[in-house]
PDB file with SEQRES, HELIX, SHEET and CRYST1 records, atoms N, CA, C and O in Angstrom:
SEQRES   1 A   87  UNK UNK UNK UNK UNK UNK UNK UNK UNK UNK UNK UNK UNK          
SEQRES   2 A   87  UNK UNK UNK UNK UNK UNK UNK UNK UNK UNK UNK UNK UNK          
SEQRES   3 A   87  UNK UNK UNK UNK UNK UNK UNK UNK UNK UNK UNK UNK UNK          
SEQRES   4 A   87  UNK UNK UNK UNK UNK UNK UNK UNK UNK UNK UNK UNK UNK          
SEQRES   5 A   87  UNK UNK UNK UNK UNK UNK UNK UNK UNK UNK UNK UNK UNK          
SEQRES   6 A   87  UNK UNK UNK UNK UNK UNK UNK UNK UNK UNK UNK UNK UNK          
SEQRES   7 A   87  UNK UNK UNK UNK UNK UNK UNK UNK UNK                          
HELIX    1 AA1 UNK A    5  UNK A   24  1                                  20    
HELIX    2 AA2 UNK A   27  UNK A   40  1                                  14    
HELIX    3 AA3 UNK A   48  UNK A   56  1                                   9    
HELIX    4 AA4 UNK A   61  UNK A   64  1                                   4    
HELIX    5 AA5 UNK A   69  UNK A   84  1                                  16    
CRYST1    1.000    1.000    1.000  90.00  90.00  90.00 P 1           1          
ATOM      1  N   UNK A   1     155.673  94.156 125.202  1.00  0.00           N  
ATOM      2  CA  UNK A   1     154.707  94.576 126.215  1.00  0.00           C  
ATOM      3  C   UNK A   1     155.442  95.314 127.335  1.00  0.00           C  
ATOM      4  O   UNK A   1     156.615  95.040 127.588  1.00  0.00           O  
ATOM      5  N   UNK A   2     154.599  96.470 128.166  1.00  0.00           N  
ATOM      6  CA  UNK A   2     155.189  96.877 129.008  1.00  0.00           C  
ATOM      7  C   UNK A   2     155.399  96.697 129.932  1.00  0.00           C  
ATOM      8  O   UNK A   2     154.513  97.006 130.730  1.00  0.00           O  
ATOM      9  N   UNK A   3     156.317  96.259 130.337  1.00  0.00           N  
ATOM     10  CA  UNK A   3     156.463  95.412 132.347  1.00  0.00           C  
ATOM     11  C   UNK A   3     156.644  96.768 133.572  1.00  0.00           C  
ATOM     12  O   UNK A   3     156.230  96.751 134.731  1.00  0.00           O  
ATOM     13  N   UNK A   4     157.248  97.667 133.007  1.00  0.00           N  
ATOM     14  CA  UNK A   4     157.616  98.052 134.441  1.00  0.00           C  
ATOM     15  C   UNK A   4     156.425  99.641 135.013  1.00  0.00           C  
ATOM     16  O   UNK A   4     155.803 100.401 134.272  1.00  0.00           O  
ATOM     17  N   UNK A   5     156.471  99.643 135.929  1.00  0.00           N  
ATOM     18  CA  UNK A   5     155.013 100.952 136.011  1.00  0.00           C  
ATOM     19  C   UNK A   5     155.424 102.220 135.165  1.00  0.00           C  
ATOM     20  O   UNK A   5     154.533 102.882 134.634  1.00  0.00           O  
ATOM     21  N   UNK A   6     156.315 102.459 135.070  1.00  0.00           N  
ATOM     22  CA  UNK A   6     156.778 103.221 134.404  1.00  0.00           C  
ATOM     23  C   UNK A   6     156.465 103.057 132.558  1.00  0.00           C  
ATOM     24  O   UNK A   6     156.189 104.141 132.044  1.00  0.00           O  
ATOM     25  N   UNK A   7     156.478 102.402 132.027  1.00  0.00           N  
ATOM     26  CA  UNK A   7     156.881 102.106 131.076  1.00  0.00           C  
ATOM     27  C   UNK A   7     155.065 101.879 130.861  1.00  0.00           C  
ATOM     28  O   UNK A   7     154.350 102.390 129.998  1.00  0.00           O  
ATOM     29  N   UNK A   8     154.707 101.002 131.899  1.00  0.00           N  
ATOM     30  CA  UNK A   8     153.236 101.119 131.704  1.00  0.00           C  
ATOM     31  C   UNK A   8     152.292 102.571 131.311  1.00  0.00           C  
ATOM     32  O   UNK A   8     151.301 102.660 130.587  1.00  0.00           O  
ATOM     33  N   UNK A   9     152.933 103.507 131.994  1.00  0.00           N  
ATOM     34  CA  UNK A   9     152.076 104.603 132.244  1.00  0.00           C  
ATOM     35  C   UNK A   9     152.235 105.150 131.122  1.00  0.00           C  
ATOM     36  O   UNK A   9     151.267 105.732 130.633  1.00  0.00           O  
ATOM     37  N   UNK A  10     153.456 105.114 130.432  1.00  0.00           N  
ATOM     38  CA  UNK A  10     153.845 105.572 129.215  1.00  0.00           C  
ATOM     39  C   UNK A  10     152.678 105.380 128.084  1.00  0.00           C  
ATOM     40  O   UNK A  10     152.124 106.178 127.328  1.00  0.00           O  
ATOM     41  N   UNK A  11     152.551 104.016 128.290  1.00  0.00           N  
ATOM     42  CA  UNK A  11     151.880 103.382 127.534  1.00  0.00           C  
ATOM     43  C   UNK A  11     150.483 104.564 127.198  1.00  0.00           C  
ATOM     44  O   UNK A  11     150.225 105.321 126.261  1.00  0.00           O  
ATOM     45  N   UNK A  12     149.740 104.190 128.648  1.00  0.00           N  
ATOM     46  CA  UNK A  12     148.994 104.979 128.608  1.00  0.00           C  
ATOM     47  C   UNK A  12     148.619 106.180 128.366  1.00  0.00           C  
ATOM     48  O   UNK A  12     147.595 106.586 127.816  1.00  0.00           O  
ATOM     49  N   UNK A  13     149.580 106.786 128.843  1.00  0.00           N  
ATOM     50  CA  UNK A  13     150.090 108.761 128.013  1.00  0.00           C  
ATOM     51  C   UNK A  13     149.787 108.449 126.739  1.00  0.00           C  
ATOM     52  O   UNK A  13     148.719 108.913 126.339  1.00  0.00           O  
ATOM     53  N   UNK A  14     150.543 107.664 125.831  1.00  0.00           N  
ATOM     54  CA  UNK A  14     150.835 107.650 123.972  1.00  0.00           C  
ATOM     55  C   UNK A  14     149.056 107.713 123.940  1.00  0.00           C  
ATOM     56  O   UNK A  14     148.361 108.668 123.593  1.00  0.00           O  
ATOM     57  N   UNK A  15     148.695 106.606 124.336  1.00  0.00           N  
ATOM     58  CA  UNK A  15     146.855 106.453 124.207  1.00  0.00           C  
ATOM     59  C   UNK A  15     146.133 107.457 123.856  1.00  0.00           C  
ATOM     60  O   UNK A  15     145.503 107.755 122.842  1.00  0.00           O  
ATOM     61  N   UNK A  16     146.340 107.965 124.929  1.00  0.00           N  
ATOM     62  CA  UNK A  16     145.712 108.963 125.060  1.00  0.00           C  
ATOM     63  C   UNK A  16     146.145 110.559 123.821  1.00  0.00           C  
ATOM     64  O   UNK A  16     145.297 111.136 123.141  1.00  0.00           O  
ATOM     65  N   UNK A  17     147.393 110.856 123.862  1.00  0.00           N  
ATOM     66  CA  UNK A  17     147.914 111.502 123.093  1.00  0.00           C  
ATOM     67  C   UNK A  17     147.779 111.671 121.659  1.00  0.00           C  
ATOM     68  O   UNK A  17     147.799 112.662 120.929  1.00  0.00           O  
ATOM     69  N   UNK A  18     147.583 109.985 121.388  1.00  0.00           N  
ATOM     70  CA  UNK A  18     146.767 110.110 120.151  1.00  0.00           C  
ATOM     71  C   UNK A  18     145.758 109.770 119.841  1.00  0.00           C  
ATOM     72  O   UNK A  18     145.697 109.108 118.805  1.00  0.00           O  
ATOM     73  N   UNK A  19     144.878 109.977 120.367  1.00  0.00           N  
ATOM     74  CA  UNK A  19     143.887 110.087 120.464  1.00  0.00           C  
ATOM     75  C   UNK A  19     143.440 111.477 119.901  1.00  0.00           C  
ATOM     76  O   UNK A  19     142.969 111.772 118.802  1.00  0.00           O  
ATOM     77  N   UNK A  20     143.818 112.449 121.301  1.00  0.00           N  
ATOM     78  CA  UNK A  20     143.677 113.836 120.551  1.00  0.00           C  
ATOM     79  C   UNK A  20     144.477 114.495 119.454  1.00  0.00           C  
ATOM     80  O   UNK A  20     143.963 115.493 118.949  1.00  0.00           O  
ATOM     81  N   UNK A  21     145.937 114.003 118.893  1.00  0.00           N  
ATOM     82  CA  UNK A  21     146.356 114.041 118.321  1.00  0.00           C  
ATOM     83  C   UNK A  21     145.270 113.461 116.654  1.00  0.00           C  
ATOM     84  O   UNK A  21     145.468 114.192 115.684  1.00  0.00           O  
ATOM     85  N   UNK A  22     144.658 112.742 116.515  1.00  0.00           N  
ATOM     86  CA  UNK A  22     144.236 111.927 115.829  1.00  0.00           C  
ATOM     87  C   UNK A  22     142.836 112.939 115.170  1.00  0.00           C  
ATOM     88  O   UNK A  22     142.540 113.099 113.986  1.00  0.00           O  
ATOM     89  N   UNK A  23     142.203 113.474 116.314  1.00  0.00           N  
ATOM     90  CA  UNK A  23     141.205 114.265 116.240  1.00  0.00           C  
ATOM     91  C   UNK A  23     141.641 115.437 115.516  1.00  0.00           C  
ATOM     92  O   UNK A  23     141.411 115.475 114.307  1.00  0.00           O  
ATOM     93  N   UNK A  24     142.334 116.555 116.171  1.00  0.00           N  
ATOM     94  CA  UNK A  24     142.918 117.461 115.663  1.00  0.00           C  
ATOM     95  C   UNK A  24     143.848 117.685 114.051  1.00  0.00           C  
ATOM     96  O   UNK A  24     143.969 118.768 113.478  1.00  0.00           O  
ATOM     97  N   UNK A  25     144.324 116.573 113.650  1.00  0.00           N  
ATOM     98  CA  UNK A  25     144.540 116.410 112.256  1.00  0.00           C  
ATOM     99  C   UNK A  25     143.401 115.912 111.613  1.00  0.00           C  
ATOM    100  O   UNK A  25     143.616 115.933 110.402  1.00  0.00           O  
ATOM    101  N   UNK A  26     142.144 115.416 111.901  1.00  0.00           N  
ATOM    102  CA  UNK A  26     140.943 114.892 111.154  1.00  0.00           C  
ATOM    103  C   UNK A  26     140.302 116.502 111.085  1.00  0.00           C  
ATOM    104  O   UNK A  26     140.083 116.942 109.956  1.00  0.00           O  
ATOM    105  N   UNK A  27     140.016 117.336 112.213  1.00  0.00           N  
ATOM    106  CA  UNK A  27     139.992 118.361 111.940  1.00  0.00           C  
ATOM    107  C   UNK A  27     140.540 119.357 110.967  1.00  0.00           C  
ATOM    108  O   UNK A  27     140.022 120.078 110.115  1.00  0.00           O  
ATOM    109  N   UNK A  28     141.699 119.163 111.360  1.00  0.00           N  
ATOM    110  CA  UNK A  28     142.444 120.456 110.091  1.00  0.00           C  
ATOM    111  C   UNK A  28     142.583 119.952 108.444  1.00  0.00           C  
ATOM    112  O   UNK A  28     143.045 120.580 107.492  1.00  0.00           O  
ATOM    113  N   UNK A  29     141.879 118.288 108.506  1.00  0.00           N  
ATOM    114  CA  UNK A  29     141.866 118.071 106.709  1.00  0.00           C  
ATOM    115  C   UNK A  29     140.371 118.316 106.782  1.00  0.00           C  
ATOM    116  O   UNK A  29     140.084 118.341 105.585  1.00  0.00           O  
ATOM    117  N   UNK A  30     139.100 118.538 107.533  1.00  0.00           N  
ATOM    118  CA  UNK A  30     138.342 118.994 106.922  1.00  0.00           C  
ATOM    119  C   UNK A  30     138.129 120.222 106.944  1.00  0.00           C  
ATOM    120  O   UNK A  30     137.109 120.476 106.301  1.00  0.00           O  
ATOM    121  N   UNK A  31     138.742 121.376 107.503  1.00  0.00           N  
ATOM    122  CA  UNK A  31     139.332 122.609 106.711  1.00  0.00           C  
ATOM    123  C   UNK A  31     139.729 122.774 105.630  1.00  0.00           C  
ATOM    124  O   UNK A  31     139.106 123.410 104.780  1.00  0.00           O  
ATOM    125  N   UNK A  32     141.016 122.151 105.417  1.00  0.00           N  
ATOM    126  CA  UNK A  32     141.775 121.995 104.041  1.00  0.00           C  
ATOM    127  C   UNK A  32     140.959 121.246 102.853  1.00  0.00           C  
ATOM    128  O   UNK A  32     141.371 121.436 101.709  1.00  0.00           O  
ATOM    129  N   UNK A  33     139.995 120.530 103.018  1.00  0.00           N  
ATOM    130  CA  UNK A  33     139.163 119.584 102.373  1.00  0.00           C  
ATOM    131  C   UNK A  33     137.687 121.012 102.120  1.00  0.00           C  
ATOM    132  O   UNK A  33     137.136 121.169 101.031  1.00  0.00           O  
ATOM    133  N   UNK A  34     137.423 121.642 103.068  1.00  0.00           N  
ATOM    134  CA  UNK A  34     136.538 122.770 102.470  1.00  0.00           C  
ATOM    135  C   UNK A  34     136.630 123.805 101.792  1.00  0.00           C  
ATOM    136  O   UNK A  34     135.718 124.401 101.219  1.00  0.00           O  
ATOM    137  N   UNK A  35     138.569 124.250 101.860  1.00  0.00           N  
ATOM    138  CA  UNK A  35     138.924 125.201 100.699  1.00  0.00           C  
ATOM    139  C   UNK A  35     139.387 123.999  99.034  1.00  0.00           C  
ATOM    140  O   UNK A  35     139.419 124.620  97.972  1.00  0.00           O  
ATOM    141  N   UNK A  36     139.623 122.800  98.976  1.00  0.00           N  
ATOM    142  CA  UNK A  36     139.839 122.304  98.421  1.00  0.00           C  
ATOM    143  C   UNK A  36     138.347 122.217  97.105  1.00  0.00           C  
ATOM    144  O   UNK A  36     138.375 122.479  95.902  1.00  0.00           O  
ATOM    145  N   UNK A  37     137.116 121.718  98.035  1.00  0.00           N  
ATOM    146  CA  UNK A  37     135.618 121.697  97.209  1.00  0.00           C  
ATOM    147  C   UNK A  37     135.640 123.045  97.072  1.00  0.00           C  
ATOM    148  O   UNK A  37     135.271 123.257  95.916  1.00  0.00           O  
ATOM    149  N   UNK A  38     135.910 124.258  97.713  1.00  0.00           N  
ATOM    150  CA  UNK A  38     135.183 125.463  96.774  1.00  0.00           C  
ATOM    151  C   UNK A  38     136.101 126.050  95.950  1.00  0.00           C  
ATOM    152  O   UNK A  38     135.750 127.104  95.418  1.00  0.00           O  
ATOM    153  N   UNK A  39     137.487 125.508  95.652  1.00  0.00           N  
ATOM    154  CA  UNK A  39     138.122 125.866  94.810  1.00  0.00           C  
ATOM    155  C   UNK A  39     137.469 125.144  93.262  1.00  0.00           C  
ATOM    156  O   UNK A  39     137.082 125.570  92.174  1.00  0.00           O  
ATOM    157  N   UNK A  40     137.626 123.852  93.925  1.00  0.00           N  
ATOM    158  CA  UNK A  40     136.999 122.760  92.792  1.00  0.00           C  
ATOM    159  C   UNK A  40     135.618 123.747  92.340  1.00  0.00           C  
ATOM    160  O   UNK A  40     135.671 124.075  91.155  1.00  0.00           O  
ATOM    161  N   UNK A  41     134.475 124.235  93.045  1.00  0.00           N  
ATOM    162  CA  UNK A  41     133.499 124.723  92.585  1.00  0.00           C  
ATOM    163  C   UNK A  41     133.935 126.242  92.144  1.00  0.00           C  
ATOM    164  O   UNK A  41     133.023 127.027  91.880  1.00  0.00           O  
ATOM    165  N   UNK A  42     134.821 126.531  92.086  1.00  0.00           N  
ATOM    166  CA  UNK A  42     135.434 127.725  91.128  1.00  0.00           C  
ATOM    167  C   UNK A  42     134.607 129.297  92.031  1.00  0.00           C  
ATOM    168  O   UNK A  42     134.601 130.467  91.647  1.00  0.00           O  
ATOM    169  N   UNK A  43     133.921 128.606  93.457  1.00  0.00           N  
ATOM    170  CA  UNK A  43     133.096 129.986  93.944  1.00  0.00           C  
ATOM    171  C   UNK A  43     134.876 130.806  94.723  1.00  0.00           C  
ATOM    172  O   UNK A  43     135.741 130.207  95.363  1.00  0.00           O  
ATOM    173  N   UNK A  44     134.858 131.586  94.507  1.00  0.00           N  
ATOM    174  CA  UNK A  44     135.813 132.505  94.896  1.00  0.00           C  
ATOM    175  C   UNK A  44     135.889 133.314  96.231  1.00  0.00           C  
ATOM    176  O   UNK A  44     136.868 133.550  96.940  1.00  0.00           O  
ATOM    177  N   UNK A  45     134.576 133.673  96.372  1.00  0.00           N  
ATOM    178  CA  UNK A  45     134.135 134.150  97.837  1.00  0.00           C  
ATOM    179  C   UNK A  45     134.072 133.261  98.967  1.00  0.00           C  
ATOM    180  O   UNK A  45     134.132 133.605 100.148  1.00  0.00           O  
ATOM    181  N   UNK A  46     133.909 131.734  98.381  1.00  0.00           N  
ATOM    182  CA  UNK A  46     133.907 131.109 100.000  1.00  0.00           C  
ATOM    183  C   UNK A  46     135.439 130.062  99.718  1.00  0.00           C  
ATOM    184  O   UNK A  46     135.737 129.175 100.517  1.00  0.00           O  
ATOM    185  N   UNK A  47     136.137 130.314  98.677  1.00  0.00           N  
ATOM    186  CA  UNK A  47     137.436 129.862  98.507  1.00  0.00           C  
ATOM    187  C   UNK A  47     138.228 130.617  99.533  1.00  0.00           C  
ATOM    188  O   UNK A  47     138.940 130.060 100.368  1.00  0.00           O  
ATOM    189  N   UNK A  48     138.054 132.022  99.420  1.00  0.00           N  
ATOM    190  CA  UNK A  48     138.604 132.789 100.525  1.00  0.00           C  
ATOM    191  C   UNK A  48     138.092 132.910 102.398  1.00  0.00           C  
ATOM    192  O   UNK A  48     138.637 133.112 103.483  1.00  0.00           O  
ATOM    193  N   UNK A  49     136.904 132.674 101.920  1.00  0.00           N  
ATOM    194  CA  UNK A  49     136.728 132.093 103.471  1.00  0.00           C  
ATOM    195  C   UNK A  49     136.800 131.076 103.963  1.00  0.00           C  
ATOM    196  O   UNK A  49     136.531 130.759 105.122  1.00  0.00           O  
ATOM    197  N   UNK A  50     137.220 130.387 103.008  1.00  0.00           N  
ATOM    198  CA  UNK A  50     137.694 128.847 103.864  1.00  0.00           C  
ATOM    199  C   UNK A  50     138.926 128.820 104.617  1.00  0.00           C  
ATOM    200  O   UNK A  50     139.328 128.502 105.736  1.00  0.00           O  
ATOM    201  N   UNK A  51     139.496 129.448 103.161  1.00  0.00           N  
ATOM    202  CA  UNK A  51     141.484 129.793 103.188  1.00  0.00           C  
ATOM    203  C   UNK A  51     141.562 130.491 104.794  1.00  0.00           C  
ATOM    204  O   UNK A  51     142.477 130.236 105.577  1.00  0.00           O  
ATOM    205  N   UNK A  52     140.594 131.270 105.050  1.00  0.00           N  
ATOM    206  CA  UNK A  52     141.096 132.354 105.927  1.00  0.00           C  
ATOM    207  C   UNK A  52     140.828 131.465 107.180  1.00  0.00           C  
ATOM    208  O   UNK A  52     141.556 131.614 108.162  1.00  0.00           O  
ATOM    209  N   UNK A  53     139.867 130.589 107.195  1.00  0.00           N  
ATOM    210  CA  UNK A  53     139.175 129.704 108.396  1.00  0.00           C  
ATOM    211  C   UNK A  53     140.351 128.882 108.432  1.00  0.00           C  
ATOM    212  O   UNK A  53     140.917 128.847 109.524  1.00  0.00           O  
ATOM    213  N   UNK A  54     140.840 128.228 107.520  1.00  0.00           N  
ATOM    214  CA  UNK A  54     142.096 127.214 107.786  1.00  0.00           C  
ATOM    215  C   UNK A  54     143.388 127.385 107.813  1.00  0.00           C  
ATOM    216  O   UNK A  54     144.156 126.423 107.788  1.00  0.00           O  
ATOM    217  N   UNK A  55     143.803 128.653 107.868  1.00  0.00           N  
ATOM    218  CA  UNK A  55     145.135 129.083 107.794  1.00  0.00           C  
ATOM    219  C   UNK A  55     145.408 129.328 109.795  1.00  0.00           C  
ATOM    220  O   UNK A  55     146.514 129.322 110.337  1.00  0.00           O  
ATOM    221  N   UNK A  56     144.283 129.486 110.393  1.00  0.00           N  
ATOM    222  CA  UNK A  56     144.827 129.759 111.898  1.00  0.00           C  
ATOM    223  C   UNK A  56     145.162 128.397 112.557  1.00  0.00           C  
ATOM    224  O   UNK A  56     146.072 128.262 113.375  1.00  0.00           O  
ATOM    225  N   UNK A  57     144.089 127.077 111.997  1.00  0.00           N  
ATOM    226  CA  UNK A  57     144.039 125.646 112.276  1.00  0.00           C  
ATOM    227  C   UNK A  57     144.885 124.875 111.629  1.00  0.00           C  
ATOM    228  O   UNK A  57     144.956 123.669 111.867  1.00  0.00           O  
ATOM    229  N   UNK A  58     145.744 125.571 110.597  1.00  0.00           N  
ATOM    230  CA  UNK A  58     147.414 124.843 110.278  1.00  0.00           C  
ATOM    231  C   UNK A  58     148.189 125.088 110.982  1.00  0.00           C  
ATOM    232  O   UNK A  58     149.154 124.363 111.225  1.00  0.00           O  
ATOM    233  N   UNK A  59     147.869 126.624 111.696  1.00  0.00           N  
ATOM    234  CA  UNK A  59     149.009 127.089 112.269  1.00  0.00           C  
ATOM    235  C   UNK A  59     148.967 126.638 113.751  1.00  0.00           C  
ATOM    236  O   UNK A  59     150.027 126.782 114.360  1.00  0.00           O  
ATOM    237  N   UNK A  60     148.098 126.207 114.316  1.00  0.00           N  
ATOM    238  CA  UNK A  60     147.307 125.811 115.280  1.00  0.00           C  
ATOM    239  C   UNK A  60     147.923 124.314 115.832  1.00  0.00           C  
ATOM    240  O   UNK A  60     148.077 123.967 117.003  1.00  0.00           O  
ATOM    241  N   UNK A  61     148.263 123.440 114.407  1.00  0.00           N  
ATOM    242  CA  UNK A  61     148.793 121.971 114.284  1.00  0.00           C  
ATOM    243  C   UNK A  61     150.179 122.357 114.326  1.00  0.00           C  
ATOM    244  O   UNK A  61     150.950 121.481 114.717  1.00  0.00           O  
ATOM    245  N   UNK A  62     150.717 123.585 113.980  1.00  0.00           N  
ATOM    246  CA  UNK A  62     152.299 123.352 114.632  1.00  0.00           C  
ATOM    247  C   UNK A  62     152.755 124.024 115.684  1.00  0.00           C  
ATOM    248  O   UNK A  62     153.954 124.229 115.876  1.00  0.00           O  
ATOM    249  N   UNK A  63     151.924 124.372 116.359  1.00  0.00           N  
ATOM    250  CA  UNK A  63     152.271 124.861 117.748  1.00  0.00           C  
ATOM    251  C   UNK A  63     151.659 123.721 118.211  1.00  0.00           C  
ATOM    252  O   UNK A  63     152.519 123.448 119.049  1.00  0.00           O  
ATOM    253  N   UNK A  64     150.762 122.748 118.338  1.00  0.00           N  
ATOM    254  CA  UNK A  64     150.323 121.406 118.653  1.00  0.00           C  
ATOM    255  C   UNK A  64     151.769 120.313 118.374  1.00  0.00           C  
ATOM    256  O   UNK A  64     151.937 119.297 119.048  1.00  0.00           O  
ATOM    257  N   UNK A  65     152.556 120.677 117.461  1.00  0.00           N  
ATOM    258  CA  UNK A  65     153.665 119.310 117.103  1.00  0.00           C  
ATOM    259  C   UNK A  65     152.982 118.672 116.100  1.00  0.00           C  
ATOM    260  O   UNK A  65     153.447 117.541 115.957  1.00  0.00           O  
ATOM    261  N   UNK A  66     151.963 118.931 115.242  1.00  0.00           N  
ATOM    262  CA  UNK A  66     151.345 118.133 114.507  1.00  0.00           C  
ATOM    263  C   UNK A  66     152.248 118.120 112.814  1.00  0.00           C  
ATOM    264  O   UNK A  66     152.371 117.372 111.845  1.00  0.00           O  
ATOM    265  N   UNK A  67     152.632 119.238 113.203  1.00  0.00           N  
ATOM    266  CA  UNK A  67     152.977 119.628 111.772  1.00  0.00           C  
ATOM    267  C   UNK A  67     154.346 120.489 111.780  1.00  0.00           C  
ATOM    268  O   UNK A  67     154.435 121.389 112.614  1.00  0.00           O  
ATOM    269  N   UNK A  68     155.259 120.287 111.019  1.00  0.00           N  
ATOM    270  CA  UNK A  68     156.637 121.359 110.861  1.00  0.00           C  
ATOM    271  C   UNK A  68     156.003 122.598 110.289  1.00  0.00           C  
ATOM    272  O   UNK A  68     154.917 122.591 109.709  1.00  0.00           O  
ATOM    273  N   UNK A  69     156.740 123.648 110.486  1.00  0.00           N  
ATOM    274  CA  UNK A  69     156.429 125.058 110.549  1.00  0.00           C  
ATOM    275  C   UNK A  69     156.052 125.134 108.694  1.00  0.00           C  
ATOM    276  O   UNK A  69     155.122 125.690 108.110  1.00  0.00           O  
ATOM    277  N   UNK A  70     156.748 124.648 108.377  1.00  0.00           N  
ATOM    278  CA  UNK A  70     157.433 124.982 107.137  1.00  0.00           C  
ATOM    279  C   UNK A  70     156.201 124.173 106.276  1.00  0.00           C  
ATOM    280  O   UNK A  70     155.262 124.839 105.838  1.00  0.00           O  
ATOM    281  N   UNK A  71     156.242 123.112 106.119  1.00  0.00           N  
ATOM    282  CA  UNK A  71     154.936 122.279 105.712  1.00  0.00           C  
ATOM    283  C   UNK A  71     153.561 122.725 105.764  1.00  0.00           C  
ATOM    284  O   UNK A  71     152.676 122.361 104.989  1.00  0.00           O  
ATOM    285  N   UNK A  72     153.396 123.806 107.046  1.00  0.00           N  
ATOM    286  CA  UNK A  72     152.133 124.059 106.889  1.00  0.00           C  
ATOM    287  C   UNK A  72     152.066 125.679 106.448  1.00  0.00           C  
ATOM    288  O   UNK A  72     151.034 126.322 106.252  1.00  0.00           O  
ATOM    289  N   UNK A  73     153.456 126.164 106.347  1.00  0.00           N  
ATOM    290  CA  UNK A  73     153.459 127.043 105.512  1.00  0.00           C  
ATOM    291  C   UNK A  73     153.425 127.016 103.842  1.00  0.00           C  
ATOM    292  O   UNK A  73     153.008 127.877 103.067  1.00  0.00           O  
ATOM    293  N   UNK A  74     153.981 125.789 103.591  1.00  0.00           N  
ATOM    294  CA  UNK A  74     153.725 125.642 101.997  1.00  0.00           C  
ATOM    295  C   UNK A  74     152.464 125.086 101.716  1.00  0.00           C  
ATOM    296  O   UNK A  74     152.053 125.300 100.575  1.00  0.00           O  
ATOM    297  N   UNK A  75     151.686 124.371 102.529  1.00  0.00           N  
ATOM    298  CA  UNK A  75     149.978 124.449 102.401  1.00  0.00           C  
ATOM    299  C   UNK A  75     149.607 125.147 102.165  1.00  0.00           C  
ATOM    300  O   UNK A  75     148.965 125.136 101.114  1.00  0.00           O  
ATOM    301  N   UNK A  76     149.728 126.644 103.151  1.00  0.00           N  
ATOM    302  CA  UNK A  76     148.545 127.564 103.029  1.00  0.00           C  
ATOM    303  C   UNK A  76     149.358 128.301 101.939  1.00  0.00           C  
ATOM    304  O   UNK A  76     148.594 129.063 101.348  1.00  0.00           O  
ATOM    305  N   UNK A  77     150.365 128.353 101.544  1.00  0.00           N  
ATOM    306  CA  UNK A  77     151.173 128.976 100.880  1.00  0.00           C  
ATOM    307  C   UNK A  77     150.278 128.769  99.099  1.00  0.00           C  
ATOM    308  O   UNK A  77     149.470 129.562  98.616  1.00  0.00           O  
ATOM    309  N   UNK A  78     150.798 127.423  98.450  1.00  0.00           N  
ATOM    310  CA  UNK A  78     149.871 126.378  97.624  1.00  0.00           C  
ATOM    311  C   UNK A  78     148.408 126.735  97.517  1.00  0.00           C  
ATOM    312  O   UNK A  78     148.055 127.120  96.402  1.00  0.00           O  
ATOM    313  N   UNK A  79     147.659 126.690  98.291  1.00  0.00           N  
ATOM    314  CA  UNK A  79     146.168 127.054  98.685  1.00  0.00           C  
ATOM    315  C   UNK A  79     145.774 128.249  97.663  1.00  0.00           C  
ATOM    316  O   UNK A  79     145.103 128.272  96.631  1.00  0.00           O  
ATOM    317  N   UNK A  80     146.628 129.433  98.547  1.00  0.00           N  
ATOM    318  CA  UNK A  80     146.373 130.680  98.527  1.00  0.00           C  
ATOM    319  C   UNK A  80     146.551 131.330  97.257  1.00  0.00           C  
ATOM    320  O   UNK A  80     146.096 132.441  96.986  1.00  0.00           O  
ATOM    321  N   UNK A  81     147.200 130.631  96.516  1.00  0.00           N  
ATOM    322  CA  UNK A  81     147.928 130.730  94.719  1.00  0.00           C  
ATOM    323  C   UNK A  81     146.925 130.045  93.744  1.00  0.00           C  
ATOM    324  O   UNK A  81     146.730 130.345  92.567  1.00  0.00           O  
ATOM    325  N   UNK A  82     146.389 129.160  94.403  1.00  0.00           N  
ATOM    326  CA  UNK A  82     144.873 128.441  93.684  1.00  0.00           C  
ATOM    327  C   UNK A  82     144.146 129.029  93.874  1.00  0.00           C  
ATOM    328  O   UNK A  82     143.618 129.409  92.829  1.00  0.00           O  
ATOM    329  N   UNK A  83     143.414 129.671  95.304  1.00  0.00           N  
ATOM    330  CA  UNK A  83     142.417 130.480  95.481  1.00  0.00           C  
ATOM    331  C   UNK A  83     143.237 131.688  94.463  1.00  0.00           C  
ATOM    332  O   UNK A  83     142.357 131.951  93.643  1.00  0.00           O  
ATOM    333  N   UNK A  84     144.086 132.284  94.213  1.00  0.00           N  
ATOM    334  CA  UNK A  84     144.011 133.766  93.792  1.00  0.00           C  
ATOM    335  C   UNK A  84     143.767 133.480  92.525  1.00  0.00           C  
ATOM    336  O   UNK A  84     143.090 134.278  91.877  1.00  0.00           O  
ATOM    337  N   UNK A  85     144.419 131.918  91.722  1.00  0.00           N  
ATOM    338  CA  UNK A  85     144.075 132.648  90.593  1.00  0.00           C  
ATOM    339  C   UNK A  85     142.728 131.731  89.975  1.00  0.00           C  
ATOM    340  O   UNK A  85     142.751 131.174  88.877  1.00  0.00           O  
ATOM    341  N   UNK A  86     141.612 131.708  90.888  1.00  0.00           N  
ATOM    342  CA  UNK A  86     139.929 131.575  90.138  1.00  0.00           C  
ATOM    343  C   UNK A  86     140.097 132.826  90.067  1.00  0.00           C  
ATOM    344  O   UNK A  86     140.616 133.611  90.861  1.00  0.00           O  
ATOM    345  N   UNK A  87     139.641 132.969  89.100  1.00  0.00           N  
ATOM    346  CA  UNK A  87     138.748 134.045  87.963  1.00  0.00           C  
ATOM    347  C   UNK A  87     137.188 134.258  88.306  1.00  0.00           C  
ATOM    348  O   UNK A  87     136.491 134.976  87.589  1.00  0.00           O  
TER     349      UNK A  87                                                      
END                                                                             
């Protein structure tokens, strides 16, 4: 437990931090979760508009600290190789 005011306030910062932290990744998997169903539904036109809707909100989570650069580059990276090759 935290004793000193300091250490208290801390406390309170993290709280809060993830909090919105918490939100903002529930967000960006139901992006990734809407190019995921229209890949699954093989529609191609809104595979690509999903891709395109969730590629600014990955990139979005690592200028946030949510995510390493690199990780959310091999997401959209992954994604974008499924969306290309529906037929």
């Amino acid at each position: 437990m935290a004793n000193s005011p300091q250490a208290k306030k801390r406390a309170r910062q993290i709280e809060r931090r993830t909090a919105v932290n918490k939100n903002r990744k529930s967000r960006i998997r139901t992006f990734l979760r809407k190019v995921e169903e229209a890949i699954e539904s093989g529609d191609k036109v809104a595979a690509v508009t999903a891709l395109r809707a969730a590629q600014p909100e990955l990139m979005r989570g690592v200028t946030k600290g949510l995510f390493h650069k690199n990780t959310a580059s091999r997401k959209v990276s992954r994604l974008a190789s499924r969306v290309k090759a529906i037929s």
